[in-house]
C-alpha positions in Angstrom: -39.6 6.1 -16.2 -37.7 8.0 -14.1 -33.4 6.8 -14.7 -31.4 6.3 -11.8 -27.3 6.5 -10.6 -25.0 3.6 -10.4 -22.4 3.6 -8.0 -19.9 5.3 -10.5 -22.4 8.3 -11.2 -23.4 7.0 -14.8 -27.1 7.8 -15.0 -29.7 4.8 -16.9 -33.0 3.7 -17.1 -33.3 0.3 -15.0 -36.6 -1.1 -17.0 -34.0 -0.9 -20.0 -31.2 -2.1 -18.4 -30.8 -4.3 -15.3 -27.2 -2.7 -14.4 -25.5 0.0 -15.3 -24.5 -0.7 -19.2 -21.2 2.3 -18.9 -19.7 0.2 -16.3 -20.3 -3.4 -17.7 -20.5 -3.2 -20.9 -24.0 -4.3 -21.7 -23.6 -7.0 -20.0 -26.8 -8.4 -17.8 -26.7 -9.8 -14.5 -30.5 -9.8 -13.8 -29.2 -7.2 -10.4 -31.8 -4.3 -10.3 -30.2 -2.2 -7.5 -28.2 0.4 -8.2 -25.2 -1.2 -6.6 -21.0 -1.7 -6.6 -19.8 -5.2 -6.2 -16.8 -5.8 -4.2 -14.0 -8.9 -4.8 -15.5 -10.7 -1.6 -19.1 -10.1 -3.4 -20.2 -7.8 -0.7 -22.4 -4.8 -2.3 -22.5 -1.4 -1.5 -25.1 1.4 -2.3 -23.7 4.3 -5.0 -22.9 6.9 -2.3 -20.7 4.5 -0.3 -19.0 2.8 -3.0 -18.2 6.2 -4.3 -15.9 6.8 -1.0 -12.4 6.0 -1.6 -12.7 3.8 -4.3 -10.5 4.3 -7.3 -11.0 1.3 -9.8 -9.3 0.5 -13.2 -11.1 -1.1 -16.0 -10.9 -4.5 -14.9 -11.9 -3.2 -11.3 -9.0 -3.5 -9.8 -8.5 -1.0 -6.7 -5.5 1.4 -7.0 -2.7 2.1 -5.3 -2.9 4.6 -3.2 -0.9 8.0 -3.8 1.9 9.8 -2.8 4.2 7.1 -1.8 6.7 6.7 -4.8 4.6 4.0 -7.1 2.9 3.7 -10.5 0.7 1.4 -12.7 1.7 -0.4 -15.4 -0.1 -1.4 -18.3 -1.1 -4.8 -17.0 -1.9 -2.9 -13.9 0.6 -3.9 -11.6 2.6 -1.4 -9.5 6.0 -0.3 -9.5 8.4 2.2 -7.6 8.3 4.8 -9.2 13.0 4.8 -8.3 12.2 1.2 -10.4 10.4 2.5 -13.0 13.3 5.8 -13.6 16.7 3.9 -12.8 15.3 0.5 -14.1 15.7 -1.5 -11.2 14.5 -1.0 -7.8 17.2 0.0 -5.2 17.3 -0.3 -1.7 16.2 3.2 0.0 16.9 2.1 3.9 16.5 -1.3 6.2 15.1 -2.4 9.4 17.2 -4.5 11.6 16.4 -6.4 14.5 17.5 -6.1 17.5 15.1 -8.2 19.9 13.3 -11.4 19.3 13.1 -14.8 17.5 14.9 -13.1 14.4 17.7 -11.1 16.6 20.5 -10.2 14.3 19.0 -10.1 10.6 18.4 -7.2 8.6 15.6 -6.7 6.1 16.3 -4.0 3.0 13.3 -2.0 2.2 12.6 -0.7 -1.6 11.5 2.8 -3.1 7.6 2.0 -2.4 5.5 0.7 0.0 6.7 -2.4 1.7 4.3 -5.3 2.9 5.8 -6.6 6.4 4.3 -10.1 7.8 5.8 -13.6 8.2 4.5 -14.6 4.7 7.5 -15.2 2.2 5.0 -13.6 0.0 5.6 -9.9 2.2 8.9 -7.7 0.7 10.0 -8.1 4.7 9.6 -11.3 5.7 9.6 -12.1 9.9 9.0 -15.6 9.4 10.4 -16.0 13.4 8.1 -14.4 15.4 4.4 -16.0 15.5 2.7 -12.9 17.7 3.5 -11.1 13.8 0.7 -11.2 11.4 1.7 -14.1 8.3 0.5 -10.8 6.0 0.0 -7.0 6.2 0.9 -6.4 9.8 2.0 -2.8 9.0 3.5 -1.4 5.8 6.5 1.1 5.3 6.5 3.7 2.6 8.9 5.6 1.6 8.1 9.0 -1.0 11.0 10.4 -2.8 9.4 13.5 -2.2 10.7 14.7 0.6 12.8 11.8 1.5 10.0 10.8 4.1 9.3 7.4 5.5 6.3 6.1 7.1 4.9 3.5 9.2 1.5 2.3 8.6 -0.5 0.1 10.4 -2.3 -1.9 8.5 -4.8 -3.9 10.6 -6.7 -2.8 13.1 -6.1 -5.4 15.1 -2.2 -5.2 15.1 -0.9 -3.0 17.6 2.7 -1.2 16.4 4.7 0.9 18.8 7.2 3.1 17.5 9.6 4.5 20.2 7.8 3.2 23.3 4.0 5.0 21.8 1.1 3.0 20.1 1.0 4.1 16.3 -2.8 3.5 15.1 -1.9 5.7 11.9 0.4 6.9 9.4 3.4 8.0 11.0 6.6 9.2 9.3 10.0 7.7 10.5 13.1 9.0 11.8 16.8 7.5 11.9 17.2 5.0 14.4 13.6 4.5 15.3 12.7 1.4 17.3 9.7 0.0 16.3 8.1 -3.0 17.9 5.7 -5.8 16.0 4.7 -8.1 18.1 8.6 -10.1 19.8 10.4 -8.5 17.8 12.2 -4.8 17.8 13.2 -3.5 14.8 15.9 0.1 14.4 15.1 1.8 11.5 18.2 2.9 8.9 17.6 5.1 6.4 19.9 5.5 3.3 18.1 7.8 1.4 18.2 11.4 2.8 19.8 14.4 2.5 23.7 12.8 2.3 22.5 10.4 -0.4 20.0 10.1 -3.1 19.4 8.0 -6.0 18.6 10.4 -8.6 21.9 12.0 -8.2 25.3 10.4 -9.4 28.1 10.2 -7.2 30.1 12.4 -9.4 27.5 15.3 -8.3 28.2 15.2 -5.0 31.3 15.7 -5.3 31.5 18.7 -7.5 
């Protein structure tokens, strides 16, 4: 009998096995097609569950890369500033300056930060209803580089940042105005070329 590929590229023979025995452990599900199986329980064939999938052993997805975090053991991420300083600082914020939340200001961390209404999200616009309650956009910031992005994450939110529709990652300036929604937000950066985490105030001055 002729074996054939699971989604992860192992290679086994299905009259043997009913699913792949690498990726779960011997254990049976009575499944014959060589398949992946998603949280929601949607299944993909092995080519297409191959694309852009990175999975830990309890098949958890990770996070993505680039953007200052890290995995625990337990598999929960961290900032990567969190992880080296041991506790996770404030790199820059996002005021607002039009809406139902006019005059508050929102501190973002050394990572990617969830923005919605949820209290769940790390910036929380609980005012404005026209705002997603999670995920309506992220904002990452990489230490590499000092860089900050915007990134829409919905398809169905539309972000503008100075006055032009942002449909993917864009990286941030000082003083940005970026709308969700009601609500206008400025940028404000703290972590740049003047300042920087890793270095001790005692550094910049010498």
């Amino acid at each position: 009998m002729a074996f054939i590929e699971c989604g992860r590229g192992h290679m086994y023979d299905p009259e043997v096995h009913s699913i792949c025995p690498y990726c779960n452990a011997g254990r049976d599900t009575g499944a014959r097609a060589a398949v992946s199986v998603l949280a929601d329980n949607k299944t993909l064939p092995p080519i297409q569950a191959q694309r852009g999938k990175s999975a830990t052993e309890s098949g958890a997805t990770l996070p993505p890369r680039g953007y200052g975090i890290s995995v625990t053991d337990d598999n929960k991420t961290v900032g990567q500033l969190k992880h080296s300083l041991g506790f996770d600082p404030v790199v820059g914020w996002l005021v607002c300056t039009d809406g139902p939340d006019r005059g508050k200001s929102y501190d973002l961390k050394g990572r990617i930060n969830s923005i919605g209404r949820s209290a769940k999200m790390d910036v929380c616009i609980s005012g404005d209803l026209t705002i997603s309650s999670e995920n309506h956009a992220k904002l990452a910031y990489a230490e590499k580089g000092d860089a900050f992005h915007i990134i829409p994450a919905d398809n169905r939110n539309v972000i503008y940042v100075n006055g032009d529709s942002v449909y993917a990652p864009t990286q941030l300036s000082a003083h940005d105005r970026i709308v969700f929604g009601d609500t206008v937000l400025l940028f404000v950066p703290l972590c740049g070329a003047a300042f920087r985490w890793d270095k001790r105030e005692e550094d910049a001055t010498e």
